[in-house]
C-alpha positions in Angstrom: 84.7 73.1 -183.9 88.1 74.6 -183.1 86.9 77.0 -180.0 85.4 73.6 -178.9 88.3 71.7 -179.1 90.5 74.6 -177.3 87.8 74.4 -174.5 88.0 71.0 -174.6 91.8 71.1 -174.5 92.1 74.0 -171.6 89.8 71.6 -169.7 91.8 68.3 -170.0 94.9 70.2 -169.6 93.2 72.0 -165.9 92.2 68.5 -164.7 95.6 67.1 -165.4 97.4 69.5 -163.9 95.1 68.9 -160.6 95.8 65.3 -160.8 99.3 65.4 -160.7 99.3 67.8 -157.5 96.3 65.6 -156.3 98.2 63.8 -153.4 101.1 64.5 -151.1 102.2 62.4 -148.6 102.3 64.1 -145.3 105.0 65.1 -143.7 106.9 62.2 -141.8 106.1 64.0 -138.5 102.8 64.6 -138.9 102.0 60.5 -140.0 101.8 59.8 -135.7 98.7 63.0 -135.9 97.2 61.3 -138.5 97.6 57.7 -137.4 96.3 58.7 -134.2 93.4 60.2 -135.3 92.3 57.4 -137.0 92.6 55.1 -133.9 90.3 57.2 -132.3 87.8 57.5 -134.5 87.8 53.9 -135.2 87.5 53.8 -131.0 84.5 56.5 -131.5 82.4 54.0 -134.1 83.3 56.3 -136.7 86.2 54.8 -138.9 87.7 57.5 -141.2 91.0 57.3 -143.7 93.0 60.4 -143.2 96.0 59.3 -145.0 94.0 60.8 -148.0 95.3 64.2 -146.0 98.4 66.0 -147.3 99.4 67.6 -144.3 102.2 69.8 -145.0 104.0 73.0 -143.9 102.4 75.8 -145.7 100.4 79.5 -145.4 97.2 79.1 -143.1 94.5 80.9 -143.4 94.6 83.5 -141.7 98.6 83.8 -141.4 98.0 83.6 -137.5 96.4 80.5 -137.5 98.1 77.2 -136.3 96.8 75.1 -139.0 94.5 75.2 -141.7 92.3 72.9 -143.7 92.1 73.4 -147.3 89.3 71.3 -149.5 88.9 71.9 -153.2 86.8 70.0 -155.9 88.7 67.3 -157.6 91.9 67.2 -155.2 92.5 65.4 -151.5 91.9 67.5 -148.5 95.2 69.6 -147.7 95.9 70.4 -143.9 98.6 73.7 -143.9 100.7 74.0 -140.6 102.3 77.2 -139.8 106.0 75.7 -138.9 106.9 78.9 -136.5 103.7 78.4 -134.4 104.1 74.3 -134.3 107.0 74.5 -132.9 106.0 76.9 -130.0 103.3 74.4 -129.2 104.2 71.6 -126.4 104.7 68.6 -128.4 101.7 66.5 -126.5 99.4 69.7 -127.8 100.0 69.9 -130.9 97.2 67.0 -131.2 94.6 69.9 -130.9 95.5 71.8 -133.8 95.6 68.9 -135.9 92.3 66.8 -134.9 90.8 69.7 -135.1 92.1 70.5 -138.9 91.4 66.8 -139.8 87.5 67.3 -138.4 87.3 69.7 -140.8 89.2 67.9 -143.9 88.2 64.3 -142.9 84.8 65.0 -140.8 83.3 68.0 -142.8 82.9 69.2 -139.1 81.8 73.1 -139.1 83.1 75.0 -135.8 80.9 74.5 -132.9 79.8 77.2 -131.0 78.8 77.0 -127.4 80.0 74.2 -126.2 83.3 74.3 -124.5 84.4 70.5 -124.4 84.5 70.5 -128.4 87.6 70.7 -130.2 86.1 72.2 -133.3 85.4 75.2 -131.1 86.5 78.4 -133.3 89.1 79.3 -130.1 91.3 76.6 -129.7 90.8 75.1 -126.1 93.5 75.1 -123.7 96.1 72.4 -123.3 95.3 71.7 -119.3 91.6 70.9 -120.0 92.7 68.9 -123.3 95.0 66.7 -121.7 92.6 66.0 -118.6 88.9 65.6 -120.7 90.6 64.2 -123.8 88.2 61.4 -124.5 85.3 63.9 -123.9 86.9 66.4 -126.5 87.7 63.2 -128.9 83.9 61.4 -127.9 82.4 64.9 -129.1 84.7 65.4 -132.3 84.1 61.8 -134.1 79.9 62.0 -132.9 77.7 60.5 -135.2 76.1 63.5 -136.5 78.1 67.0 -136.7 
């Protein structure tokens, strides 16, 4: 009866302490990323909430990377942006690293491989071709099925 009520206890105690971390607001500057990719999808036929994203400064995976996505049981969806490398990044392309983070955390969008004109692409696509085929690169991201 005790060992049970210690498990019981350590359990509680586990999903409390994930509730309390459970959601962060983003970061003011990232709120434009996020309510941008929402008007998209909503444009795409695919309506999505990614306010539900903490998107915060933090370690990506790996160390190298831009941004990562991070989804565990039980919490929100965390998006992780490596501060040095975001602000090397030309402010209008920043929206690459981010949409494709957010297919991942909002989407459940694996990387593509193949085809060039998708953002979820494992190599990041260049800035040029981004800016000029943007709603090609947004039409393929929010598609129906990933």
């Amino acid at each position: 009866m005790i060992a049970r009520r210690g498990a019981a206890g350590i359990l509680l105690g586990g999903l409390l302490l994930l509730a309390g971390c459970a959601v962060r607001p983003p970061a003011p500057e990232f709120a434009p990323y996020l309510r941008a990719f929402e008007a998209a999808a909503a444009r795409h036929g695919r309506p999505v909430d990614a306010g539900r994203v903490a998107v915060t400064y933090g370690v990506t995976q790996p160390e190298t990377a831009v941004a990562s996505c991070f989804r565990l049981p039980l919490v929100p969806p965390q998006v992780h942006i490596n501060r040095r490398l975001w602000r090397e990044i030309e402010p209008p392309c920043r929206e690459i690293y981010l949409f494709h983070e957010l297919g991942h955390c909002v989407l459940h969008r694996l990387h593509a491989r193949g085809d060039r004109l998708s953002l979820m692409r494992w190599n990041t696509v260049s800035c040029a071709d981004y800016l000029k085929r943007r709603e090609t690169y947004l039409r393929e991201l929010f598609r129906a099925t990933p």
